[in-house]
C-alpha positions as CSV (number, residue, x, y, z in Angstrom):
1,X,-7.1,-21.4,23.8
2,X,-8.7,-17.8,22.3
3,X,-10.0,-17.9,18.8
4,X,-7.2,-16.4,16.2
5,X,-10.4,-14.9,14.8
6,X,-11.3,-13.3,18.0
7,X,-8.6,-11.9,18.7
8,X,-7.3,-10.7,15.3
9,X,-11.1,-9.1,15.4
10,X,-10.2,-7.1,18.4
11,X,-6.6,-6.3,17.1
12,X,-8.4,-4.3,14.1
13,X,-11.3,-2.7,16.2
14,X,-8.8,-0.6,18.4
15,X,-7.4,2.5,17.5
16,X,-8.0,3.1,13.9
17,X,-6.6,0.0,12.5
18,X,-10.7,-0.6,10.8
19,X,-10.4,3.0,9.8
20,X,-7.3,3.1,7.8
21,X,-8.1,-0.6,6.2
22,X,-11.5,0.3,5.4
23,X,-9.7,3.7,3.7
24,X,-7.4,1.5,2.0
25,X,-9.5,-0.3,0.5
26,X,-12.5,2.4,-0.6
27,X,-15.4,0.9,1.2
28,X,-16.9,2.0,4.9
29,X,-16.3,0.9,8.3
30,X,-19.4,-1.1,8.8
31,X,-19.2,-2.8,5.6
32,X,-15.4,-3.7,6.1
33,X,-16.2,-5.2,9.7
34,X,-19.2,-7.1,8.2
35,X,-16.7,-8.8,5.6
36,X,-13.6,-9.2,8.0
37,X,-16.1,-10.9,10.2
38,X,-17.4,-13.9,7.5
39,X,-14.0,-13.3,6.1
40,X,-11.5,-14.3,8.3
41,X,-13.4,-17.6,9.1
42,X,-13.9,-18.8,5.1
43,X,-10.0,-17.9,5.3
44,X,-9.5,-20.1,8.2
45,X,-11.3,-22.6,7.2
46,X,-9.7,-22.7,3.8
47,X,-6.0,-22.9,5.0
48,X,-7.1,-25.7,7.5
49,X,-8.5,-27.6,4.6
50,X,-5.4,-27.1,2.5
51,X,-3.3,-28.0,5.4
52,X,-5.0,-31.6,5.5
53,X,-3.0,-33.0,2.5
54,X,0.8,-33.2,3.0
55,X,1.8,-30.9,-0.1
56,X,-0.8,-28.5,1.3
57,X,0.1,-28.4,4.7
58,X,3.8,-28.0,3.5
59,X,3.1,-25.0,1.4
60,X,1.4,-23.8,4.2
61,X,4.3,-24.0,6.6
62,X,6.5,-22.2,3.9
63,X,4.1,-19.3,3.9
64,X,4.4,-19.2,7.8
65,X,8.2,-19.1,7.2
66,X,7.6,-16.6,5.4
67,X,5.6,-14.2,7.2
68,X,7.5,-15.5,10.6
69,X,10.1,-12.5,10.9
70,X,8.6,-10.0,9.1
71,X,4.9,-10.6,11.6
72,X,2.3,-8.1,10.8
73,X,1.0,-8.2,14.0
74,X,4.1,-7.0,15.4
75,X,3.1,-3.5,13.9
76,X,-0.5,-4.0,12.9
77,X,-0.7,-0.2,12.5
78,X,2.0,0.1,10.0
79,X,1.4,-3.4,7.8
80,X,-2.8,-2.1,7.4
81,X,-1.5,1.4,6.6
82,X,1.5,0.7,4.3
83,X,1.0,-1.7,1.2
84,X,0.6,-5.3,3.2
85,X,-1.5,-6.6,0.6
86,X,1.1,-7.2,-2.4
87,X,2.6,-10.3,-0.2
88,X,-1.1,-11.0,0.7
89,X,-2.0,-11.6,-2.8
90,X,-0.2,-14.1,-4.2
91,X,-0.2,-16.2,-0.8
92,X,-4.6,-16.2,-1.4
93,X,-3.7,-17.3,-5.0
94,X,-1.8,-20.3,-3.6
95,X,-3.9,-21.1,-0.9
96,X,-7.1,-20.8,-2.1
97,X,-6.5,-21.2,-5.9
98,X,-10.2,-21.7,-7.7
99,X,-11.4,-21.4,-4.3
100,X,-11.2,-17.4,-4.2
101,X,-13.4,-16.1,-6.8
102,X,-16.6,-17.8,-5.1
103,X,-15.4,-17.1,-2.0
104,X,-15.5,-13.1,-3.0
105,X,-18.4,-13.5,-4.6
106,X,-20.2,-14.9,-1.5
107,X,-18.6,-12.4,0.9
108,X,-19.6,-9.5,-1.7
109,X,-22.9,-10.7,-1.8
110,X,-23.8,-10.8,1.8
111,X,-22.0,-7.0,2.4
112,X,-22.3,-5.4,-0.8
113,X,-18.8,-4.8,-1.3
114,X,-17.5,-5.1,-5.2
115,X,-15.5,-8.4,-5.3
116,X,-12.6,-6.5,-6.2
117,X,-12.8,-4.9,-2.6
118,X,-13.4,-8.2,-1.0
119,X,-10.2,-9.8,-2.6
120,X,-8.0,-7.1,-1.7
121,X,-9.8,-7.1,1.9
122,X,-9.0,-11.1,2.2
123,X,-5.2,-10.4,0.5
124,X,-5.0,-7.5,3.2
125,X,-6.3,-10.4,6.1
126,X,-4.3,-13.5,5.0
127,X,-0.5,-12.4,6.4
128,X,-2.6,-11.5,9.6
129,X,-4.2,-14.8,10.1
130,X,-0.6,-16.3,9.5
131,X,1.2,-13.8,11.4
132,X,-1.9,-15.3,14.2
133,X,-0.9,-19.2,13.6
134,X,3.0,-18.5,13.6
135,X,2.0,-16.4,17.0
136,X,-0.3,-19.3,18.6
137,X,2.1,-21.9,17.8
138,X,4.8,-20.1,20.3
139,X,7.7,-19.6,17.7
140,X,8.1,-23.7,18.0
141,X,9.0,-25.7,14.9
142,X,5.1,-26.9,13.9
143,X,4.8,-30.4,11.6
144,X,2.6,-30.7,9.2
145,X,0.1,-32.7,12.1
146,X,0.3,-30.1,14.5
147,X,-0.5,-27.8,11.8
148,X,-3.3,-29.5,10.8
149,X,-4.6,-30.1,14.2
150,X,-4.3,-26.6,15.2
151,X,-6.0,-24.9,12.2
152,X,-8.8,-27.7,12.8
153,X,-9.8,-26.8,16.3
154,X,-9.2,-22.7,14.7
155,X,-11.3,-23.4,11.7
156,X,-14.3,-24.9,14.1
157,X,-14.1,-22.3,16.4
158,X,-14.3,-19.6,13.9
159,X,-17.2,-21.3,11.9
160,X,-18.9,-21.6,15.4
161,X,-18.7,-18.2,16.5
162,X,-19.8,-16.9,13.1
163,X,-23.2,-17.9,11.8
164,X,-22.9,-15.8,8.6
165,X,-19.4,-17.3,7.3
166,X,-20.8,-21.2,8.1
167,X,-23.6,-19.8,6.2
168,X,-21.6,-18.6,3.6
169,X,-19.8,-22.1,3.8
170,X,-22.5,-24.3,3.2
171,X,-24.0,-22.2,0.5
172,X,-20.3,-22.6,-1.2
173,X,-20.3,-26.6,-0.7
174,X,-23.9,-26.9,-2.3
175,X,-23.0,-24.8,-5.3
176,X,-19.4,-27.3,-5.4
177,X,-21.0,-30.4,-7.8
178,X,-18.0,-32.9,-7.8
179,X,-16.3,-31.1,-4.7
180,X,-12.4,-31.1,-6.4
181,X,-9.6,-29.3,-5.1
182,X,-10.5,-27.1,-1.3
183,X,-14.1,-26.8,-1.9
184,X,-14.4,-30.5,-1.9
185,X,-11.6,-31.1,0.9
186,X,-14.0,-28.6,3.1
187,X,-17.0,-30.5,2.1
188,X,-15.3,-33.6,3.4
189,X,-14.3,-31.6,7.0
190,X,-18.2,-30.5,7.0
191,X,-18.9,-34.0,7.1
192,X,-17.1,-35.3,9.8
């Protein structure tokens, strides 16, 4: 099985998919990569930890729904260049909740970017990851345990293949005291 990070990576190096979002968003190409790249894993690794509790895994599968007919990666080109991240936004909101400012702060930190940038980078990224899930899972009806499965062996890839966003990670977890709510759900995943 390929790496939804991988190959959502690829997807926005050709043409000028990294051109037009880095545009979008003020910031240059390099810098943009550089955050997509720890990005796209803390994202990953987010929705698989929300998707280990039933209510979470169940608000994840309504965002799916959501996203299902109207897949960004069916027209990357257009979704980057027109105004993709409005949906984008409130589904990091839900997913990530408290989760998000450190996470920006982290990401901004290690690229330079303003968190502002960052968020609307990761609101921009989010529909694409899910647009990657509801692509990998073959258009088949998904329960909440294949979810979770799937975004588990995702989420470890990702984290694998990209030293800076574990990095990022484990610096998040040791600055999370009493590890409530996803921070402390990741924690527990680190663990085991």
């Amino acid at each position: 099985m390929d790496s939804i990070v991988e190959g959502l990576m690829k997807q926005m190096m050709s043409g000028d998919n990294l051109s037009v979002m880095s545009n979008n968003i003020g910031a240059d190409e390099k810098s943009t990569k550089s955050a997509l790249e720890m990005g796209l894993p803390l994202l990953l690794e987010a929705i698989s930890a929300k998707a280990s509790k039933p209510e979470g895994a169940n608000a994840i599968i309504s965002s799916l729904a959501q996203v299902g007919s109207n897949n960004p990666l069916d027209s990357m080109a257009s979704y980057i260049g027109g105004s993709g991240s409005s949906q984008g936004t409130d589904m990091l909101n839900s997913i990530l909740g408290s989760s998000l400012q450190p996470i920006q702060q982290a990401i901004s930190k290690k690229t330079g970017l303003p968190t502002g940038v960052v968020g609307q980078l990761l609101s921009m990224a989010l529909p694409l990851v899910l647009g990657s899930l509801t692509k990998s899972s073959s258009g088949q009806s998904m329960g909440t345990n294949d979810l979770s499965k799937l975004l588990g062996e995702q989420s470890k890839m990702a984290m694998s293949a990209s030293p800076d966003a574990a990095g990022v990670m484990k610096e998040l977890l040791a600055s999370q005291e009493g590890g409530s709510g996803i921070m402390g759900l990741i924690k527990k995943m680190f663990k085991s």
